[in-house]
C-alpha positions as CSV (number, residue, x, y, z in Angstrom):
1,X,0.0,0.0,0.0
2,X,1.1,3.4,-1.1
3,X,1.5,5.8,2.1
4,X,-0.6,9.2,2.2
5,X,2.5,11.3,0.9
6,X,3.5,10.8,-2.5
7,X,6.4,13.3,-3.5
8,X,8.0,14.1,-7.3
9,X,11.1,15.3,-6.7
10,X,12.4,18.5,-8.8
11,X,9.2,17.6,-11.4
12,X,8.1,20.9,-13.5
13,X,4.9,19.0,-14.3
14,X,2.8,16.2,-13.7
15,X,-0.1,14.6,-15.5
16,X,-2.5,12.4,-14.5
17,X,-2.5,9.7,-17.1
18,X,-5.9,7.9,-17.2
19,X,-6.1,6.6,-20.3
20,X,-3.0,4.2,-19.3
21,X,-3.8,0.8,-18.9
22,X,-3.8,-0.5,-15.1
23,X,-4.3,2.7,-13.7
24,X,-6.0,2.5,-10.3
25,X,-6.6,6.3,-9.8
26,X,-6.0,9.6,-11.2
27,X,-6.6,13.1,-10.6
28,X,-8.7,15.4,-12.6
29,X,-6.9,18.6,-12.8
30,X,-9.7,20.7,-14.4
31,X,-11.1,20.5,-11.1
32,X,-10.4,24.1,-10.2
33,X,-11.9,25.7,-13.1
34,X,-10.7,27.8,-15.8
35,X,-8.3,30.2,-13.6
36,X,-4.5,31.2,-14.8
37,X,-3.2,30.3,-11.7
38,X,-3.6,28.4,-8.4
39,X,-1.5,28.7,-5.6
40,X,0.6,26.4,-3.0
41,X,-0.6,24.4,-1.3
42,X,-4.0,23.7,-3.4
43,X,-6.8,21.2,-2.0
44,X,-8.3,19.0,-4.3
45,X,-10.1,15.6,-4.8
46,X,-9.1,12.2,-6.7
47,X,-11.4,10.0,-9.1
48,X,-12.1,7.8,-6.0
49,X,-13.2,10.9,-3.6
50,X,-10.1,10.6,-1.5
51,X,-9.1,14.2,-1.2
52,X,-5.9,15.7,-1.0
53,X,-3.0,18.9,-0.8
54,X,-0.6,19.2,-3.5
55,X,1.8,21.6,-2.5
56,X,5.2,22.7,-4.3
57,X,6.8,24.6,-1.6
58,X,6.8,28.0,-2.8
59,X,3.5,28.7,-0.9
60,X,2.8,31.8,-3.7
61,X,-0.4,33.0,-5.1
62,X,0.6,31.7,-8.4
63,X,2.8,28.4,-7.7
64,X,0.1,26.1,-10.3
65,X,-0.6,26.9,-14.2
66,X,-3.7,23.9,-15.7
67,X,-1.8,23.7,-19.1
68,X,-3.1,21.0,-21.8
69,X,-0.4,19.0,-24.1
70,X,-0.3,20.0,-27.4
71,X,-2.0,23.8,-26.7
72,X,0.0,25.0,-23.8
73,X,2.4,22.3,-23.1
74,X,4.2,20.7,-25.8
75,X,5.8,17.7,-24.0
76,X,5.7,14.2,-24.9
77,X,2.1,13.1,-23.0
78,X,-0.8,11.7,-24.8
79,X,-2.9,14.5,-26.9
80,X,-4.9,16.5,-25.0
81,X,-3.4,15.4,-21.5
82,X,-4.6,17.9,-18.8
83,X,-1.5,19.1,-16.8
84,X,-0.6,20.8,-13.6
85,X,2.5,23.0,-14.0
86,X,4.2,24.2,-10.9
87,X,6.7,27.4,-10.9
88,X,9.0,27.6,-9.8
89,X,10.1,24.1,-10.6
90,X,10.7,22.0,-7.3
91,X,9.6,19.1,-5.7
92,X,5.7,18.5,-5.7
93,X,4.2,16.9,-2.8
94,X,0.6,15.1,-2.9
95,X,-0.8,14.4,0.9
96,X,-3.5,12.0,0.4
97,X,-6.2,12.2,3.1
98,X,-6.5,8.3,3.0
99,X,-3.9,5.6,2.4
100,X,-4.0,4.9,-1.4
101,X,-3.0,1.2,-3.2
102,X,-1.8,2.6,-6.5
103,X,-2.0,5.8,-8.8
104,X,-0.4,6.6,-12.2
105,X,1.3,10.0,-12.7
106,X,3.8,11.2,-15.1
107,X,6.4,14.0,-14.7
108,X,8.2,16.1,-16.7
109,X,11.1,18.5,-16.2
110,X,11.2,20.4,-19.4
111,X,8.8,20.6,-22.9
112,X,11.5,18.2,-24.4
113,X,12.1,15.8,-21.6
114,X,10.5,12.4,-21.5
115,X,7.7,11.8,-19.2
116,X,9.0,9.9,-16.0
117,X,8.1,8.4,-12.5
């Protein structure tokens, strides 16, 4: 089991990839509407309900962008991909309210960098 913190390291980006195979959960990030930016930490909830705090350490107004791939990101993840951006780049941290047994993310650290994690 997967505890309740999750942390990307020195990611600039991270996707929720649910249309990968043997995915368990994901995270909607058009969840907080259409703004420019969100900022650190930012509450949210999962596909399953279990809800959460990203945070990025900056703690700033604007430390979030919603960017899509192939509009406003042009990295390597699937068409369309809804992404979370965090500035300035540094470690991401997801606090899970409940214990989770698997989720699929992908990171980024640049618009030509492969997606890992």
């Amino acid at each position: 089991m997967i505890g309740k913190i999750l942390s990307v390291a020195c990611a600039a980006i991270i996707a929720s990839l649910v249309g990968r195979a043997a995915h368990a959960d994901s995270i909607d990030f058009t969840q907080w509407g259409a703004a420019t930016t969100f900022g650190s930490p930012l509450a949210g909830v999962n596909a399953s309900g279990n809800t959460f705090v990203v945070t990025n350490g900056s703690f700033l107004a604007d430390a979030f962008e919603p960017l899509t791939q192939g509009s406003s990101w042009s990295g390597t993840f699937p068409a369309s991909t809804n992404l979370l951006y965090s500035t300035p780049a540094s470690s991401i941290t997801l606090v899970f309210a409940n214990p989770l047994s698997t989720m699929t993310l992908g990171a980024e650290s640049n618009n030509d960098g492969a997606p890992s994690l």
